[in-house]
C-alpha positions in Angstrom: 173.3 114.0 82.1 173.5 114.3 78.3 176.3 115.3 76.0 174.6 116.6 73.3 174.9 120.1 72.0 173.3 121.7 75.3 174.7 119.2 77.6 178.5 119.8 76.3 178.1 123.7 76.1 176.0 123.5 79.6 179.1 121.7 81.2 181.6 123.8 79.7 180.0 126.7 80.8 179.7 126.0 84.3 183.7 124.6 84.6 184.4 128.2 83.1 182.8 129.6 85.7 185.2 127.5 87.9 182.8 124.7 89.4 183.7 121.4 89.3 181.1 119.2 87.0 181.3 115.8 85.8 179.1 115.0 82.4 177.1 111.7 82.1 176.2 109.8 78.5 175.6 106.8 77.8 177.7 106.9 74.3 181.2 107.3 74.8 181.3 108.6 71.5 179.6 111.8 72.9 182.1 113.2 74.7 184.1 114.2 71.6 181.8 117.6 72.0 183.8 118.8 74.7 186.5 120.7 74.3 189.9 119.4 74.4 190.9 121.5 77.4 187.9 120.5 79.2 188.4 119.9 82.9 185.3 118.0 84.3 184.7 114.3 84.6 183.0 111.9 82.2 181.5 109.3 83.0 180.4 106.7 80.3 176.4 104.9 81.6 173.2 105.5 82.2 172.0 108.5 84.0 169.6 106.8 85.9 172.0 104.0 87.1 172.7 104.7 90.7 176.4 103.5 90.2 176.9 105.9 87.3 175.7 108.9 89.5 178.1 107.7 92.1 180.9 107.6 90.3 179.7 110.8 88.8 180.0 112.3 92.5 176.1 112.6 93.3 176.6 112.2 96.4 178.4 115.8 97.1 176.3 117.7 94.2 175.0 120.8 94.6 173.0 120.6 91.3 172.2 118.3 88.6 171.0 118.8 84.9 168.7 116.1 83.1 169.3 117.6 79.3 169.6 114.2 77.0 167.2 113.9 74.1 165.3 111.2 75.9 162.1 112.7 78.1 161.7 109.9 80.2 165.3 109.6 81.1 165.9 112.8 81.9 162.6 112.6 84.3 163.3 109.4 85.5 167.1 110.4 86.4 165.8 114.1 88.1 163.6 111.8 90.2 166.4 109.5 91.1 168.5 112.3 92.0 165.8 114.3 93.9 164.6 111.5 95.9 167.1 109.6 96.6 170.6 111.2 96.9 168.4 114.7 98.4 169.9 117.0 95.5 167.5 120.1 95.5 168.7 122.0 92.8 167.3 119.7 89.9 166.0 120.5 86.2 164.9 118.3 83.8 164.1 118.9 79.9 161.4 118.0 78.5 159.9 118.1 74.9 157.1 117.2 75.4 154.7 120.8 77.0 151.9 118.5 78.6 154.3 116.4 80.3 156.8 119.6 81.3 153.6 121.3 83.2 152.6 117.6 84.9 156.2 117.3 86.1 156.5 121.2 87.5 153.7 120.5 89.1 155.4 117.5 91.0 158.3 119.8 92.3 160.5 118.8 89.8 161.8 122.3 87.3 161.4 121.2 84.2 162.6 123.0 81.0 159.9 122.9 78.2 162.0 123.0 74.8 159.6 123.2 72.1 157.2 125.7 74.0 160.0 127.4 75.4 160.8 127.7 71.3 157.6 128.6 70.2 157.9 131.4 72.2 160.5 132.8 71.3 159.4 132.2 68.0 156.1 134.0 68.3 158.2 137.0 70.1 159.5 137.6 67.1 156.4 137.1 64.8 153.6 138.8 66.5 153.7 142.0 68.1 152.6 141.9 71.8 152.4 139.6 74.7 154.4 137.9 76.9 156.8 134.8 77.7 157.3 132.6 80.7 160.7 133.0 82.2 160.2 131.1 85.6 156.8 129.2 86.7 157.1 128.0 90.8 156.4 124.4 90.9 152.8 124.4 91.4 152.3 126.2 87.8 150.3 128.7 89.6 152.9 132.1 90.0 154.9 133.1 86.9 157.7 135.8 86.1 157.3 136.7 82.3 158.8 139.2 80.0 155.5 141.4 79.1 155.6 143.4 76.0 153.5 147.1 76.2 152.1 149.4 74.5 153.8 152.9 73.5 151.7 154.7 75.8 152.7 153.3 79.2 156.3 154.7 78.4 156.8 157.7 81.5 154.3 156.0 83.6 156.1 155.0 87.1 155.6 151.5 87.6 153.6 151.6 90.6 150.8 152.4 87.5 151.3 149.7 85.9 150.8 147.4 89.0 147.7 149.1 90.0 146.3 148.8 86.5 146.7 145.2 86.7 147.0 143.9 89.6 150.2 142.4 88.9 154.1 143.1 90.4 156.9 144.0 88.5 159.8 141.9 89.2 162.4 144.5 87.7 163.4 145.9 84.4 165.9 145.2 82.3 167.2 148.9 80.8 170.6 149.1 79.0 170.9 145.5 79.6 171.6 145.3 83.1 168.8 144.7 85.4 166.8 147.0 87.6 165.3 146.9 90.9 162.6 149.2 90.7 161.1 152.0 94.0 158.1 154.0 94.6 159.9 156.4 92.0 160.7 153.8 88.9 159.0 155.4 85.8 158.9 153.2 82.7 161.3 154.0 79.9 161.4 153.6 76.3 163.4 150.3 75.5 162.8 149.1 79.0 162.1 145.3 79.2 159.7 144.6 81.4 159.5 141.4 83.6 155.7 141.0 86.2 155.3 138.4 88.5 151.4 137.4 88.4 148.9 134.6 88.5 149.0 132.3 85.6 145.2 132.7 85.4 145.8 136.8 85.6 147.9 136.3 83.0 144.9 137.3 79.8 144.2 140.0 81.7 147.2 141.7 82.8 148.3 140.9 78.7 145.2 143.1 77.6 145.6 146.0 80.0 149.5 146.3 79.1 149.6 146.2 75.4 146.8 148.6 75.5 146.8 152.3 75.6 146.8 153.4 79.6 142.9 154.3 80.6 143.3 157.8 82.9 143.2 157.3 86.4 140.5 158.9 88.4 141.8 161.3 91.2 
């Protein structure tokens, strides 16, 4: 639902990838973002409309994207979706922070786009910490991309975890991801992405952007 500038690039994208998809918008007018080969459905009405979403095909969705530039429409239509035609695979946006973490926390994915900006902002401003990259729905567990300090590189991972009580998820090295073993040892250029508490997350911050402490035998 939404043909803006992320809704038509969103669509297009997943028809490339040879799903079928059919866009939602309320202006007809919108449509004219798509390209002119483009092979999904549109459907001119409101998202929320249960008609709309039939004629959309809601009924045999496997997922369903709320990305208009209206917050409560894009809630309002996840919910419809959700909890009435049993799609699991929802995500809503949501510019508003406050209202993205109230929502999470009701089971619907919610993608926050001016703190998901900011932070990608401040990635690029200041020179260690970390970014959310996936929160569960009770805002309690996140993955994040932590930065680190210089020291840490040639430590095996299994380090790292025991300094801070965290996980890590799995690097990203050359670009291409990495599971990591027992024997994983931290190299320089790695990106690393930790699973941990959200209220670990200070802590686990401070002990990886600091010099490693040596461990005790």
């Amino acid at each position: 639902m939404g043909c803006g500038r992320v809704g038509a690039t969103l669509a297009q994208n997943i028809s490339e990838r040879g799903h079928s998809v059919a866009v939602v918008d309320q202006n007809n007018d919108a449509f004219r973002r798509l390209p002119s080969d483009f092979a999904g459905k549109k459907v001119t009405g409101v998202g929320f409309d249960r008609d709309t979403l039939v004629q959309a095909g809601i009924e045999e969705a496997f997922g369903f994207a709320a990305v208009s530039d209206g917050d409560n429409s894009n809630i309002l239509s996840a919910r419809v979706v959700r909890e009435t035609y049993g799609v699991d695979n929802v995500v809503a946006r949501i510019y508003d922070p406050q209202r993205a973490e109230i929502y999470q926390r009701l089971g619907i994915p919610t993608v926050a786009t001016v703190r998901w900006t900011a932070d990608q902002v401040l990635r690029r401003i200041l020179p260690l910490g970390s970014t959310d990259e996936l929160r569960d729905p009770s805002g309690k567990v996140r993955i994040a991309q932590v930065d680190y300090h210089a020291g840490w590189v040639g430590s095996p991972l299994r380090r790292l975890e025991r300094a801070t009580g965290a996980r890590v998820a799995f690097i990203s090295r050359f670009a291409e991801g990495v599971l990591p073993d027992d024997g994983t040892v931290l190299q320089e250029n790695d990106v690393l992405h930790v699973i941990m508490r959200v209220d670990d997350s200070a802590d686990v911050e401070r002990v990886l952007t600091a010099a490693p402490k040596e461990e005790s035998e």
